[in-house]
N, C-alpha and C positions, 0 to 999 in steps of 0.2 A: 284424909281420903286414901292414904296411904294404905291402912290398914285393911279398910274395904277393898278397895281393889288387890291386894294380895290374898285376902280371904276367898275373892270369888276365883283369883286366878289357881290359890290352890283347889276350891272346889271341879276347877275343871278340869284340871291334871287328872285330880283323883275318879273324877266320872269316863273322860279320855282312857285311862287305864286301867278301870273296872271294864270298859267294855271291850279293852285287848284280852284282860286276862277273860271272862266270860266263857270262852272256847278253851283255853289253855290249863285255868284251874281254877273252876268255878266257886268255889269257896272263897276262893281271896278277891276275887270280882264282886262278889256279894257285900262283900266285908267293904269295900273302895265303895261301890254303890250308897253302902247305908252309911257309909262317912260324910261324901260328899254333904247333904244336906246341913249337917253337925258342921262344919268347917265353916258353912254362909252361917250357922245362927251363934256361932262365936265371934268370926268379923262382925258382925253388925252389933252384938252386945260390947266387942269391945270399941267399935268407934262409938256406940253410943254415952259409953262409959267415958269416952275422952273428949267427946264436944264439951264444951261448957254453955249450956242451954240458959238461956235469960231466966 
């Protein structure tokens, strides 16, 4: 569970600070935006990859 919840906590960081930078400098808020989603589909690939499923 671990990994999920670090996965999601970092996707929120990175959505939190795409929309500080947004005003600031739009490119890199774009850039944090279109991470975020990439960040949740690697936690959940990797806790999938580490359960051990019957």
């Amino acid at each position: 569970m671990r990994v999920r919840r670090r996965g999601l906590l970092l996707a929120l960081i990175a959505l939190v600070t795409s929309w500080v930078l947004r005003r600031r400098r739009p490119p890199a808020g774009l850039a944090l935006a279109v991470t975020a989603p990439g960040v949740v589909l690697l936690a959940t690939l990797m806790f999938t990859a580490m359960v051990d499923w019957p």
